[in-house]
C-alpha positions as CSV (number, residue, x, y, z in Angstrom):
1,X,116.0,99.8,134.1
2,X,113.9,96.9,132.8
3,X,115.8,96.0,130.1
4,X,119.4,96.6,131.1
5,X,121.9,94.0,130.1
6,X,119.4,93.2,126.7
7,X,121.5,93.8,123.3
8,X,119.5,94.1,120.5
9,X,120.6,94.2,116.8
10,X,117.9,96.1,114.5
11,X,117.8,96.0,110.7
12,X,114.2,97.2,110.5
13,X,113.1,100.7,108.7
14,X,110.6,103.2,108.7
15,X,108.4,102.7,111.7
16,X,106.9,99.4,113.1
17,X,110.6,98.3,114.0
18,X,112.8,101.6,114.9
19,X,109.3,102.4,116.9
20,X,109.5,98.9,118.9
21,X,113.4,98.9,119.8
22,X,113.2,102.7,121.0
23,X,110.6,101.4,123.7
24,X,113.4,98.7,124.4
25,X,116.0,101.6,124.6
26,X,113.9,104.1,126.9
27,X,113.7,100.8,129.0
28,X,117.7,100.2,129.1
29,X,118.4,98.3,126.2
30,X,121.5,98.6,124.3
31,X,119.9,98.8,120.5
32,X,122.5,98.9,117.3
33,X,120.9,99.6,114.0
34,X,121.9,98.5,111.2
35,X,121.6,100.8,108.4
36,X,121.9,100.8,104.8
37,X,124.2,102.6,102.6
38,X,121.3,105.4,102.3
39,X,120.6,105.5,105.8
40,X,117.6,105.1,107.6
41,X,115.0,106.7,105.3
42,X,113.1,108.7,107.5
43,X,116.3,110.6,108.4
44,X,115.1,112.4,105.3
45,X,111.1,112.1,105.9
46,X,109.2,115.1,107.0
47,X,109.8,118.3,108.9
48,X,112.6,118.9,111.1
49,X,113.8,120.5,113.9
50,X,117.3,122.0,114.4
51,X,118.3,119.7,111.4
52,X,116.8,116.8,112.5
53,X,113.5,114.6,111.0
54,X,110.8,114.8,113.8
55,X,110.2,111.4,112.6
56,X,113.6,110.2,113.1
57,X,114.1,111.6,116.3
58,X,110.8,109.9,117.5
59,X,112.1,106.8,116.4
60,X,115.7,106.2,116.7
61,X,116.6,108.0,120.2
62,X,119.2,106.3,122.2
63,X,120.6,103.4,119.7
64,X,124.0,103.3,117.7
65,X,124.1,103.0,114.4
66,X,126.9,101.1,112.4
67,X,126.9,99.9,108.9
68,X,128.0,97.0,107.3
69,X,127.6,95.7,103.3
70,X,126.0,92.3,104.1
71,X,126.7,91.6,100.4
72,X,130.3,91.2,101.0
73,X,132.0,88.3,102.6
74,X,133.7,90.4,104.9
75,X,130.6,92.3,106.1
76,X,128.5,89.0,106.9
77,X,131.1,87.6,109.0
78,X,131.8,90.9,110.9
79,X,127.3,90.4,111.3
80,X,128.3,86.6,112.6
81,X,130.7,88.1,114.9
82,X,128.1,90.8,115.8
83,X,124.6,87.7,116.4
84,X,127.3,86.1,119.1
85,X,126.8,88.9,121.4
86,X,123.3,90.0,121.0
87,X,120.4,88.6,122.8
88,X,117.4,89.9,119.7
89,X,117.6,90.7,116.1
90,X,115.0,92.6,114.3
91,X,114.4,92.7,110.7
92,X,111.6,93.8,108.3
93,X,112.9,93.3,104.6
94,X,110.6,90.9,101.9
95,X,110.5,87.4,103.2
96,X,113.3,85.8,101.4
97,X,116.0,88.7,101.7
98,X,117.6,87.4,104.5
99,X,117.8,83.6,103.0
100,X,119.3,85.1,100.2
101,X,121.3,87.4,102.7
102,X,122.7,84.4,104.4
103,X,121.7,85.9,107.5
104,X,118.3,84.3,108.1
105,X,117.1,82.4,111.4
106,X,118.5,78.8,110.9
107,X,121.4,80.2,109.7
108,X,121.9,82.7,113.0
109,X,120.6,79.9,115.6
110,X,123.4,77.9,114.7
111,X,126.0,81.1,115.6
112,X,123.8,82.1,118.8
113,X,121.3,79.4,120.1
114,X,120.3,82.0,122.3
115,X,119.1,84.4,120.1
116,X,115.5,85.9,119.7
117,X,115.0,86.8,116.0
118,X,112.3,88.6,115.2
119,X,110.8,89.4,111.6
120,X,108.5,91.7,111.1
121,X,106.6,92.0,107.3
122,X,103.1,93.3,105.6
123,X,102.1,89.7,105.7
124,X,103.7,87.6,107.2
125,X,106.4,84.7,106.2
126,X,103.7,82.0,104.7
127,X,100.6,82.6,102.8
128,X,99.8,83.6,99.2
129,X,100.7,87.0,100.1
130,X,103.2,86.7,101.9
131,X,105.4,88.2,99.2
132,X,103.5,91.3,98.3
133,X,104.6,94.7,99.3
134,X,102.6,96.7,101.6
135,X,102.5,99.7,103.7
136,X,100.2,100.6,106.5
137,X,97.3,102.1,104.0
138,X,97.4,98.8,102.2
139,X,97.3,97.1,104.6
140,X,94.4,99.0,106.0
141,X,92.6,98.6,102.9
142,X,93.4,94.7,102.4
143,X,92.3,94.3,105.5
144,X,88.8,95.8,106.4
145,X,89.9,98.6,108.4
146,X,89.6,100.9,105.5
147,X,85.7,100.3,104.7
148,X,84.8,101.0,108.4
149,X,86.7,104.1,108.2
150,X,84.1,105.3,106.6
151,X,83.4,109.2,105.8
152,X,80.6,111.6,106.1
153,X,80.3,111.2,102.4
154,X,79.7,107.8,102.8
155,X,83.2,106.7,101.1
156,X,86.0,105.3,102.7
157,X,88.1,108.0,104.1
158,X,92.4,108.4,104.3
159,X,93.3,106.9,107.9
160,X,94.6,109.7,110.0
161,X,97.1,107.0,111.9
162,X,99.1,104.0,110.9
163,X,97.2,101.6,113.2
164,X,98.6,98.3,110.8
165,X,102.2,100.1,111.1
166,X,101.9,100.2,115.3
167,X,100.0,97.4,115.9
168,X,103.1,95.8,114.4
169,X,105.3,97.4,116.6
170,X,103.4,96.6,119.9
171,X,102.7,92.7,118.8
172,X,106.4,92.6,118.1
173,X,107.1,94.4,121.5
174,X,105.4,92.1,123.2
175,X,106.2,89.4,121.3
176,X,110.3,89.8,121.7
177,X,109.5,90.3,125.5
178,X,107.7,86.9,126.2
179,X,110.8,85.1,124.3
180,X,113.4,86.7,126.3
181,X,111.8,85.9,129.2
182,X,111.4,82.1,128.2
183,X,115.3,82.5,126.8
184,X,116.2,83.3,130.6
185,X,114.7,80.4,131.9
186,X,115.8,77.8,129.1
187,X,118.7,79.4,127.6
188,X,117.3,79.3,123.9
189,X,115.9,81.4,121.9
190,X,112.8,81.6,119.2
191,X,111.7,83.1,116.3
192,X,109.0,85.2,115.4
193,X,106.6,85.7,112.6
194,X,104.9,89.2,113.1
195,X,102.8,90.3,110.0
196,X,101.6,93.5,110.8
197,X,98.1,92.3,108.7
198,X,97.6,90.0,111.5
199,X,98.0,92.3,114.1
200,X,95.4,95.3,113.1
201,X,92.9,92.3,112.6
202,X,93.8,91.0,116.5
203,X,92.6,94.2,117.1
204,X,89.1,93.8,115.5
205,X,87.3,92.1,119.0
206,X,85.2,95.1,119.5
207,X,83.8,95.3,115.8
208,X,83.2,91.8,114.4
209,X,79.6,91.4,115.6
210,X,78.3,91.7,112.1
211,X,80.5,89.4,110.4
212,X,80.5,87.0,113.3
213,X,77.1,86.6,114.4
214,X,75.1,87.7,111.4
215,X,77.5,86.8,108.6
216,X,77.7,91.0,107.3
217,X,80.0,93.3,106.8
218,X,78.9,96.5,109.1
219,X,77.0,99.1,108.2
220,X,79.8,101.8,109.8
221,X,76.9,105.0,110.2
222,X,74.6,102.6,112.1
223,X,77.0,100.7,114.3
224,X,77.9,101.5,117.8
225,X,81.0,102.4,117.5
226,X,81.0,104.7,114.3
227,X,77.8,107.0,114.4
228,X,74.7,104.4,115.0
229,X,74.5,105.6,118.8
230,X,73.7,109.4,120.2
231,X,76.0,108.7,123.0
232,X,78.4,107.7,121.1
233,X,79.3,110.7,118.4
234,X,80.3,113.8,117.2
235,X,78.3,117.0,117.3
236,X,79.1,120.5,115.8
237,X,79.1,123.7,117.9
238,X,77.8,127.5,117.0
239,X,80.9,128.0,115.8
240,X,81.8,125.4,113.8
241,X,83.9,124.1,116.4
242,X,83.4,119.6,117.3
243,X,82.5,117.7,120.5
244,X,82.4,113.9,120.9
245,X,80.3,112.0,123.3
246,X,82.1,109.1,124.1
247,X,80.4,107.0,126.6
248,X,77.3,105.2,125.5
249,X,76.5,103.1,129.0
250,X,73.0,104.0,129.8
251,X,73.4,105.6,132.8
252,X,75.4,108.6,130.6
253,X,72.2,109.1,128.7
254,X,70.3,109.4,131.6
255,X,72.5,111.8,133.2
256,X,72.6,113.8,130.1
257,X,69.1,114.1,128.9
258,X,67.8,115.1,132.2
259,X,70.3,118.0,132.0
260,X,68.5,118.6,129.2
261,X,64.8,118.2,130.5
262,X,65.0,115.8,127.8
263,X,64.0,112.5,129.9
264,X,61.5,111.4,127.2
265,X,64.3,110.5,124.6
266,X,66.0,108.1,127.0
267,X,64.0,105.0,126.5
268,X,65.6,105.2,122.7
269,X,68.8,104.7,123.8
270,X,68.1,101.7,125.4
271,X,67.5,100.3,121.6
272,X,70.1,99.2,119.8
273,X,72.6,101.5,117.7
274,X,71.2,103.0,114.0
275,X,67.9,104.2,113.0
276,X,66.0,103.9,116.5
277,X,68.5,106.4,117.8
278,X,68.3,109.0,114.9
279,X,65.5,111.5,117.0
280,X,68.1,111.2,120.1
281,X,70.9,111.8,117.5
282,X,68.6,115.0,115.9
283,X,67.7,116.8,119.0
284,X,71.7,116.9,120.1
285,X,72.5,117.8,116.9
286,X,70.6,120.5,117.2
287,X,70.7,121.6,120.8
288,X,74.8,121.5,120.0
289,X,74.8,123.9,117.2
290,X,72.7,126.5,119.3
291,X,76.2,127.3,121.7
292,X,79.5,127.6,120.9
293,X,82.1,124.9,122.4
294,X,83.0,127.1,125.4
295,X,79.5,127.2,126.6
296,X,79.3,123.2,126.1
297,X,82.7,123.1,128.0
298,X,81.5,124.4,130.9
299,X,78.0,123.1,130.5
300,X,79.3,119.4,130.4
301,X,81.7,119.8,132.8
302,X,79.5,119.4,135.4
303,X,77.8,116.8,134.2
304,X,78.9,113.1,134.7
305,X,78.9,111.9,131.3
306,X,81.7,111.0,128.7
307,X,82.7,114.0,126.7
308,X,85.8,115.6,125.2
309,X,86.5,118.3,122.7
310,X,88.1,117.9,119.0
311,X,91.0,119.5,119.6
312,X,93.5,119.9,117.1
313,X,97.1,118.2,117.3
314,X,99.1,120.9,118.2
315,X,97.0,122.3,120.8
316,X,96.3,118.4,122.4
317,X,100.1,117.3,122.3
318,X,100.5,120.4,124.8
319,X,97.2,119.7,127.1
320,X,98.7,120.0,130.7
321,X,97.4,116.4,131.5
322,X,99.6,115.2,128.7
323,X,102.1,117.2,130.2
324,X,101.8,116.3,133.8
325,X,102.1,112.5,132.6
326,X,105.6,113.3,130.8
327,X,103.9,112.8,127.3
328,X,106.1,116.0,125.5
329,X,109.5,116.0,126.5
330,X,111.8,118.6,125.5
331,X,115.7,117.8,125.2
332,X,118.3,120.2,126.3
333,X,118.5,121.6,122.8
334,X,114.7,122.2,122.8
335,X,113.7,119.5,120.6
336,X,110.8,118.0,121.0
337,X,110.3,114.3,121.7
338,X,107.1,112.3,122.3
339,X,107.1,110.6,126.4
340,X,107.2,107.0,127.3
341,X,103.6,105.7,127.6
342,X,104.9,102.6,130.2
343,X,105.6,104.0,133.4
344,X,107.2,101.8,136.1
345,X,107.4,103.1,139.6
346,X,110.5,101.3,140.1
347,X,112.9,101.7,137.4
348,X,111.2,103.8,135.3
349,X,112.1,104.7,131.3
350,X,115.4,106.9,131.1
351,X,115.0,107.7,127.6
352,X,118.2,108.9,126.0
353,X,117.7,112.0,123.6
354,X,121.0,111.6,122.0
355,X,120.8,110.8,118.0
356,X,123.5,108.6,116.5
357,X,124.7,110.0,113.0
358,X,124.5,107.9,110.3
359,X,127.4,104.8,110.9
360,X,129.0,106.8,113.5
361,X,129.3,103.8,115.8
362,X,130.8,101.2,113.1
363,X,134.2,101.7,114.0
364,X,133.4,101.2,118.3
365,X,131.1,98.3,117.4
366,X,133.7,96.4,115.4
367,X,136.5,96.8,117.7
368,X,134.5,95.5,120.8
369,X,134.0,92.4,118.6
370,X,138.0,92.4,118.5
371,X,138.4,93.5,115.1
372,X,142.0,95.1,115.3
373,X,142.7,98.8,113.7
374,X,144.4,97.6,110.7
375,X,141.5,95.3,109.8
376,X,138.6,97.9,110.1
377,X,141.1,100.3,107.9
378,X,140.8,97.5,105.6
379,X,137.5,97.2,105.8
380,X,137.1,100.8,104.9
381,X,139.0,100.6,101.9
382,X,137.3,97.9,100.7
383,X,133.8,99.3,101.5
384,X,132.7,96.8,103.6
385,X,131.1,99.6,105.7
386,X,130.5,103.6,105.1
């Protein structure tokens, strides 16, 4: 695989992290996570399945997990011993924690010159907020996302996904991927800076007309992307079921409204998104409603425009296109896991099901960095790991 050979060392929690290494793992990776006394919190988060977190299992497959108490002396240098033989470290605590840790950047070049450390936080390492604690929603919010995610009431409306959470985790995939290709050719390493604020607004290229060219924030019912454009929306059925167009190149419209002898409403969507578009928008509305989704299904279908149901999660996680591209996997104990998105047809993802109880690898770890019996028994005593 891709990544075979690549040791990575993860302290991160939750999701943009533990998300980020398991796509190193699928790939070959050897990933050890670090955990805390309490374990990885989402080991606890959610519904489960044959005694597992759904959550968990989406996150943490194929890594070991060890534990160490960083705040002892005995614990940081067992870590030393640990940075010598990894190629990346992850972590996602406050910016400061691992200065005051000891086990910050400067201090791990110097043990491993090698090594790719990457830090992943709300905000990033500098900045006036660099210290403030976030999740994805706040983030959201801080950010902009939250106003253009906009309602039919016109308020702003709970995000559905963590888009500031996996931005994150892809800008810190990527990220930890360029370095260790530049570590192969020099032989050093780097560090990274990954706020996951600055990665949902990388994202923003598509929707920053307004503020760019006419100095605004957007209007989100009259923009393209968010309700300003007929072919670019969501309709309601007979029976109170949803469609979405979702293509709004002229040559959809065309293709649609002549379907629906309806030619005369095409010069309208040449204009731009809002209020020009609202008798296009009207007469779909309405011509929607009149047939339930079926009838549109097959009505559409032969049609050469862009169009998809609403369906509901549990019915689209189990679409046979989904299924044909490896999307829902199912373990040998019939758990469910979500697929690899990046397929290589050579050396493609092998993603390992197996989940690592909490510190169940300490013991293994340690004596592969030649700790002898006695000393991890000692160790154990002392609490230096659980």
């Amino acid at each position: 695989m891709k990544l075979d050979g690549i040791k990575v060392l993860d302290l991160s929690l939750f999701l943009p992290g533990p998300h980020f290494t398991m796509m190193m793992a699928d790939h070959g990776a050897e990933v050890i996570s670090l955990e805390p006394t309490g374990g990885e919190p989402v080991r606890q988060v959610g519904l489960t399945q044959n005694g597992q977190s759904v959550w968990f299992r989406n996150v943490f497959r194929g890594k070991k997990s060890i534990n160490l108490n960083l705040k002892t002396e005995e614990g940081k240098q067992a870590f030393y011993r640990l940075c010598e033989t990894v190629d990346v470290v992850v972590e996602a605590f406050r910016p400061g924690v691992v200065k005051r840790l000891g086990i910050d950047y400067d201090t791990i070049k110097k043990i491993n010159p090698r090594i790719v450390y990457c830090s992943i936080s709300a905000y990033g390492q500098t900045g006036p907020k660099a210290l403030s604690p976030a999740h994805d929603l706040s983030i959201q919010a801080d950010s902009g996302a939250l106003s253009i995610n906009e309602g039919q009431d016109g308020k702003p409306a709970q995000p559905a996904m963590p888009v500031a959470d996996m931005a994150g985790s892809l800008m810190a995939f990527s990220g930890v991927l360029m370095a260790i290709i530049r570590q192969q050719q020099t032989g050093e390493g780097d560090y990274l800076d990954i706020s996951m604020q600055d990665s949902l607004v990388a994202w923003y290229a598509n929707v920053m007309g307004p503020p760019f060219a006419e100095n605004r924030s957007p209007t989100p019912k009259q923009e393209r992307s968010w309700g300003g454009a007929a072919l670019y929306n969501i309709y309601k059925t007979l029976d109170e079921k949803y469609l979405t167009l979702g293509g709004s190149e002229i040559k959809f419209a065309y293709n649609l409204l002549i379907a629906f002898d309806r030619e005369d409403l095409f010069e309208l969507c040449k204009l731009p998104p809002g209020v020009a578009q609202d008798p296009v928008k009207a007469f779909l509305s309405e011509t929607f409603a009149e047939q339930p989704l079926a009838h549109w299904e097959t009505f559409l279908n032969n049609i050469d425009v862009c169009w998809a149901p609403v369906r509901e999660l549990n019915d689209a996680i189990r679409d046979e296109h989904l299924a044909h591209r490896d999307m829902l996997l199912t373990d040998n104990k019939g758990n469910y896991h979500l697929g690899v998105p990046i397929k290589y047809q050579n050396e493609p993802a092998q993603p390992n099901f197996s989940l690592p109880e909490f510190s169940q690898d300490t013991k293994n770890v340690l004596q592969s960095l030649g700790y002898s019996d006695e000393e991890i028994k000692v160790f154990q005593n002392n609490k230096v790991f659980l």
